[in-house]
C-alpha positions in Angstrom: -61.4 228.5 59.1 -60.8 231.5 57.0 -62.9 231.6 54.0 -61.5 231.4 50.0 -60.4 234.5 48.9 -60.5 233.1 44.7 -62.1 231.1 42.6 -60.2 229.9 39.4 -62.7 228.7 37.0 -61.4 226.1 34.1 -63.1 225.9 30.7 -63.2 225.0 27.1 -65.2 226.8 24.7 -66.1 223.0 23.1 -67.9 222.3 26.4 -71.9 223.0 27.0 -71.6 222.5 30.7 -69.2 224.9 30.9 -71.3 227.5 29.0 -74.2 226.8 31.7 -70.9 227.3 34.3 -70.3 230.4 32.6 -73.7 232.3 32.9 -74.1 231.1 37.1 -70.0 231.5 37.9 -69.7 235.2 37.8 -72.7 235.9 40.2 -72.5 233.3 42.4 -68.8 234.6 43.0 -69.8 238.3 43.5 -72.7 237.9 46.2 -70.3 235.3 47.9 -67.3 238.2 48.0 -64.3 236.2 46.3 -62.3 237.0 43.0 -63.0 235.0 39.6 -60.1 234.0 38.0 -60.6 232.8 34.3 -58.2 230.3 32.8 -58.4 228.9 29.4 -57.6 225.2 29.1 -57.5 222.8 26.1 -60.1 219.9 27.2 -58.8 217.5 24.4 -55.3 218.1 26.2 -56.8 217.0 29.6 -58.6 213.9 28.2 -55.6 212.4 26.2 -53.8 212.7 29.9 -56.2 211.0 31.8 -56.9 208.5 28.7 -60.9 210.1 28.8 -63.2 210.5 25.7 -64.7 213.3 25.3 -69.1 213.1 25.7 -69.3 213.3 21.8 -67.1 210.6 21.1 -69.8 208.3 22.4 -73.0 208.4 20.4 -75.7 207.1 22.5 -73.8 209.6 25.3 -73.9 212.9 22.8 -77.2 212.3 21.8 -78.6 212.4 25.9 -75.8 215.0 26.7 -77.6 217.7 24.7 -80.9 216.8 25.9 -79.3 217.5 29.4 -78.2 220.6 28.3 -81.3 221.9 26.6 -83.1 221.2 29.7 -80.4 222.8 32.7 -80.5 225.8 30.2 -84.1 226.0 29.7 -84.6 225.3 33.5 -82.4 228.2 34.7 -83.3 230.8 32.3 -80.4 230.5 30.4 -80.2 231.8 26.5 -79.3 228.4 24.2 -78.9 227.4 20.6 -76.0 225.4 20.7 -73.1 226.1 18.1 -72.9 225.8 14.5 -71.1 222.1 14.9 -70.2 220.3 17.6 -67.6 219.3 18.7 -65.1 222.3 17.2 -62.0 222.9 17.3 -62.0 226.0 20.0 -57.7 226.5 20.0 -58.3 230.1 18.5 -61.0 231.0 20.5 -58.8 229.5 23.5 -55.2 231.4 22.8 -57.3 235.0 22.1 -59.2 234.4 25.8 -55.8 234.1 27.7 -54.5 236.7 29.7 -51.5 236.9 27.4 -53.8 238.3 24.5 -57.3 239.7 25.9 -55.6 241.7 28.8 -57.9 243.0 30.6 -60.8 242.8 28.2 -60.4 239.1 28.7 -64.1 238.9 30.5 -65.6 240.3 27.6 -63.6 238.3 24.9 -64.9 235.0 26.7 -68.2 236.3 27.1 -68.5 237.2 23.3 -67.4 233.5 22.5 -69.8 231.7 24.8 -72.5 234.3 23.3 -71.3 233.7 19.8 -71.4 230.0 19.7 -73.6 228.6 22.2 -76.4 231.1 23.0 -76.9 232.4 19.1 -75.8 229.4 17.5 -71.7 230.6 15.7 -69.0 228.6 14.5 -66.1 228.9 16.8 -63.9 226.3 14.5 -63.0 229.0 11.9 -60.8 232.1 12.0 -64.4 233.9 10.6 -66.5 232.7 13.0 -63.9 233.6 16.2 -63.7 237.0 14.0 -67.8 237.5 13.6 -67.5 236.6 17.5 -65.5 239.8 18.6 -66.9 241.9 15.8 -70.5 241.5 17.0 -69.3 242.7 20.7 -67.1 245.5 19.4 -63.8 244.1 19.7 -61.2 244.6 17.3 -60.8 240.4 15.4 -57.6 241.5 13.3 -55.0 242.1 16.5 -56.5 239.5 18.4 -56.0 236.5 15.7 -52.7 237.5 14.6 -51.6 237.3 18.7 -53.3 233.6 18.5 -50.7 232.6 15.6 -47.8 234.1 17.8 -45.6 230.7 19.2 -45.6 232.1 22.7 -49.4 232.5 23.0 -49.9 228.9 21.6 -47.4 227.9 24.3 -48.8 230.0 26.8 -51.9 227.7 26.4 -50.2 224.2 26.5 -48.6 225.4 29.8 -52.1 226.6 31.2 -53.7 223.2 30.2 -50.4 221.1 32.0 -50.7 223.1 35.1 -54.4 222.3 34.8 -53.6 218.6 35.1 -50.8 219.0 37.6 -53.6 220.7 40.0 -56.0 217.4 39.4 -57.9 218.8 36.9 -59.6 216.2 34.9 -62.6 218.2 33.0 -64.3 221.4 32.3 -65.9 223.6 33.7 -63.4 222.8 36.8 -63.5 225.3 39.4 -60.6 225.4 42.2 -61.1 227.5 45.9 -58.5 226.8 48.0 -57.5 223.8 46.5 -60.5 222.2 46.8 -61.2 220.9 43.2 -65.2 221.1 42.0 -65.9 219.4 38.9 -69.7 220.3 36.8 -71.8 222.9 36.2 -74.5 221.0 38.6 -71.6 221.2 41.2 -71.6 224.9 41.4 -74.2 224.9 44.6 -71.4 222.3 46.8 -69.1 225.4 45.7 -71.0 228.0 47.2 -71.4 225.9 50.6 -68.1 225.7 50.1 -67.0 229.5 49.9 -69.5 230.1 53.0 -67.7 227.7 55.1 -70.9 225.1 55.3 -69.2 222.1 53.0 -71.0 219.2 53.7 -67.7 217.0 53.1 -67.1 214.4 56.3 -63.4 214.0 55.4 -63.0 211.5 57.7 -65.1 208.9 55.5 -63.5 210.3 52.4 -60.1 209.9 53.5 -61.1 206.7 54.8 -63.0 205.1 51.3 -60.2 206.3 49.4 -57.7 203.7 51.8 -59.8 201.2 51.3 -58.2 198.5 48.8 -59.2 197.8 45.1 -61.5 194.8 44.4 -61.3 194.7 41.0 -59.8 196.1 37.8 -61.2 196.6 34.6 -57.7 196.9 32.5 -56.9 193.9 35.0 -60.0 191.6 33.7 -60.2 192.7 30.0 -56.8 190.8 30.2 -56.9 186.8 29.1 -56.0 184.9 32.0 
């Protein structure tokens, strides 16, 4: 089997677990010899596909999500305040991280954001805290958030996010080797076993639960009979 060459690596600014990704990807990808591929996806525009909410539509669920974050950060070493407010609207900080925009400063645009909003605490839901953001890492904010307003860029982005879904993609972070779809921050050590050609999968039993009929159906029962 030859091993993956790439890693494409899915994300939304809005998400903590795929700040945590963020700070692990880039290394775990370099002493495992592939490419990282960025890409810049809206995750409200994958939830209203699948018909998902979102962790911090569900109180009880928002209030043990950042617990869970505080500790994976604290546990791996990893620098966290948590943004401003939560959840934000990230669509500036989205458009300026595509390709289309940051060229090939793109790995420092995204990094300034994460830094910005999750690990020193920013506002990533206004036009002065995505500016603050690129300031503080020496970018130039003026060019960069007049590209965002351009109508190509903000389609550029709904065409990322749809060929997001048409790959499977359900959530962020998402990372993608060789079509195999890994799904988590926590899931990022089943990618590396993955890249060195030791994934644990038996496909056989996977292929076969998936065959295996429905018993129930909760759209089905929620029904009146």
């Amino acid at each position: 089997m030859t091993r993956p060459q790439l890693v494409e690596f899915y994300f939304d600014f809005v998400s903590p677990y795929a700040y945590l990704a963020s700070r692990q990807i880039r290394e775990l990808c370099s002493r495992n010899h592939v490419d990282l591929v960025m890409r810049p996806v809206l995750y409200a525009g994958l939830l209203d596909h699948w018909g998902l909410t979102g962790p911090a539509e569900v109180a009880p669920r928002r209030e043990w999500l950042f617990k869970d974050v505080i500790r994976h950060a604290a546990l791996s070493g990893i620098e966290f305040r948590g943004p401003r407010t939560h959840p934000f609207n990230s669509l500036t900080a989205l458009r300026i991280s595509l390709p289309e925009v940051a060229g090939l400063r793109q790995p420092e645009v995204i990094d300034a954001f994460w830094t910005a909003a999750w690990a020193r605490g920013g506002d990533l839901g206004t036009a002065q805290g995505v500016a603050d953001a690129l300031d503080s890492a020496g970018l130039d904010a003026k060019p960069l958030l007049e590209a965002a307003q351009d109508p190509q860029v903000k389609a550029a982005l709904r065409s990322a996010t749809e060929a997001a879904i048409g790959r499977g993609v359900f959530g962020v972070p998402t990372m993608i080797a060789d079509g195999e779809l890994f799904w988590g921050n926590d899931r990022l050590p089943h990618l590396e076993l993955f890249l060195q050609g030791r994934d644990p999968l038996d496909r056989a039993l996977w292929a076969d639960i998936l065959a295996r009929p429905r018993g129930s159906d909760r759209a089905a029962a929620r029904r009146p009979s």
